[in-house]
C-alpha positions in Angstrom: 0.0 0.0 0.0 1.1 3.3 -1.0 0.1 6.4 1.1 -1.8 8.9 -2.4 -1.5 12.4 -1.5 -4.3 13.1 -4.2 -6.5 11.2 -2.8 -6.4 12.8 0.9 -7.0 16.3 -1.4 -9.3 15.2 -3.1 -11.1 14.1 0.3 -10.2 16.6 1.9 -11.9 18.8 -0.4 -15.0 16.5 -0.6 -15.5 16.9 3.3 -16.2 20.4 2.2 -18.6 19.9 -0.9 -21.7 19.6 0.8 -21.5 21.0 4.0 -24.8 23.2 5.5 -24.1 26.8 5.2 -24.9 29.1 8.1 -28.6 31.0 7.9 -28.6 33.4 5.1 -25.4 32.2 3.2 -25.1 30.5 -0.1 -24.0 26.8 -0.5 -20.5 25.8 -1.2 -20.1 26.0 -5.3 -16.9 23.7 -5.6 -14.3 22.4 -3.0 -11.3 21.0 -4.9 -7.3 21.5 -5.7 -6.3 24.6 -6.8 -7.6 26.2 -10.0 -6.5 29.0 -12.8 -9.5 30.8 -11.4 -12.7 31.0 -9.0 -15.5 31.2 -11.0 -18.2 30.8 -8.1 -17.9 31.0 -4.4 -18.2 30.4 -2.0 -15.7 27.8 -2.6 -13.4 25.8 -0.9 -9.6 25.3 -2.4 -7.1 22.6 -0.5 -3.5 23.6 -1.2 -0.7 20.9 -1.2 0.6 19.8 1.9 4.0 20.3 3.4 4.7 16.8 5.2 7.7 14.8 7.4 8.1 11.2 6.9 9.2 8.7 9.7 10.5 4.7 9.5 10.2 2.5 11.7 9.7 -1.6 12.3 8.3 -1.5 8.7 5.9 1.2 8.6 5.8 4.7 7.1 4.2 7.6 8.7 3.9 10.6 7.7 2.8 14.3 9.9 1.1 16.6 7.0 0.0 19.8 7.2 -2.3 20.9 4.3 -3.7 24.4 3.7 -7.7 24.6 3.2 -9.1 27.7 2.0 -12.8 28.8 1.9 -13.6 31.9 -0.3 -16.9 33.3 0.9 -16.4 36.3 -1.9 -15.3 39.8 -2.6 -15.2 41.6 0.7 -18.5 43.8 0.8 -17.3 47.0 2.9 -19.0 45.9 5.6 -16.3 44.8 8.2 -19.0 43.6 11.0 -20.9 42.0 8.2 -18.2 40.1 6.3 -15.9 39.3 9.7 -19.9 37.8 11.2 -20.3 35.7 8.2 -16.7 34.2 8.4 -16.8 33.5 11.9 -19.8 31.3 11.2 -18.6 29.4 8.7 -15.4 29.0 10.4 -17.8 27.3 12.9 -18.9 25.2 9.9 -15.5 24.1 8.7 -14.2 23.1 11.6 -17.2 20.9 12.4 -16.5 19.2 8.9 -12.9 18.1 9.0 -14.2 16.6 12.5 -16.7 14.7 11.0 -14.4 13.4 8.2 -11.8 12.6 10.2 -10.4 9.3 8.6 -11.0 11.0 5.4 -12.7 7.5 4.1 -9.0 6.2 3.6 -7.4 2.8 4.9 -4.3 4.6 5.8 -5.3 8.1 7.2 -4.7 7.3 11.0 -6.8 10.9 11.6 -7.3 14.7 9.7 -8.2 17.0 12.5 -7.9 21.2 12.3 -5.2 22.2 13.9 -5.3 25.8 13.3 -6.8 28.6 11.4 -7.9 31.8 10.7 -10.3 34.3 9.2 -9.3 37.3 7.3 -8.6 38.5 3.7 -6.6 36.4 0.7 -5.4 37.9 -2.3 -6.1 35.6 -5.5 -5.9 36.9 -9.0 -5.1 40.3 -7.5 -8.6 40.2 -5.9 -9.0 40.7 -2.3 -11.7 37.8 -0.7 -13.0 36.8 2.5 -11.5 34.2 3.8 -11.8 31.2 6.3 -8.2 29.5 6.2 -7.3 26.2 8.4 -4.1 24.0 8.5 -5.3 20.7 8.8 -3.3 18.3 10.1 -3.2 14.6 8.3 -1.7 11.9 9.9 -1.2 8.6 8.0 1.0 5.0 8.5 1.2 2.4 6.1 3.1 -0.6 6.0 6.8 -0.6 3.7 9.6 -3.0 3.5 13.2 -1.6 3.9 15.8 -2.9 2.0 19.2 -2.5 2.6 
């Protein structure tokens, strides 16, 4: 077995597709890898993971960190508004990496949040809201050393 950093993305991201928005937001539009653009929003975009690998008694592990991003939109000019609605769905996100915890795959030992924060992300030289959380991945699978 082979530990498929595309796949925990791609779950990652899916843990995101259909969560329940907070009252009086929009549903998510897309949660996936990154894009050229984003076309609809809010979305959610999981960045590639910076990771550490350890060895030991034949098994692999690995300590990941990946980068989600949710894009609720332009920032309106209303700083109460806009922080409100990001604190909320922060609530949101947070909830759903808990319930996908194992991400669905054999060798992801648990995902849990293990940071984050709301503000403002420049993509495309627009400035959006953002909800932005490191995720922690933690995953072992079996290997044969050879010498």
């Amino acid at each position: 077995m082979s530990i498929d950093f595309h796949a925990i993305g791609t779950a990652l991201a899916s843990a995101y597709a259909n969560v329940t928005p907070p009252t009086d937001e929009r549903s998510v539009q897309f949660a996936d890898l990154p894009r050229n653009n984003l076309s609809s929003f809010p979305c959610v975009i999981v960045y590639p993971p910076e990771w550490e690998t350890a060895y030991q008694s034949g098994a692999r592990e690995t300590t990941q960190t990946w980068t989600v991003r949710f894009y609720r939109g332009r920032m309106s000019g209303d700083v109460n508004a806009d922080t409100t609605a990001l604190l909320k769905w922060a609530t949101v996100l947070v909830d759903a990496t808990h319930a996908a915890s194992k991400l669905g795959l054999s060798y992801v030992r648990k995902a849990i949040p293990a940071g984050g924060l709301v503000g403002v992300h420049n993509y495309g030289n627009i400035d959006y809201g953002v909800v932005e959380l490191e995720v922690g991945v933690w995953t072992e699978d079996a290997v044969t050393l050879v010498a």
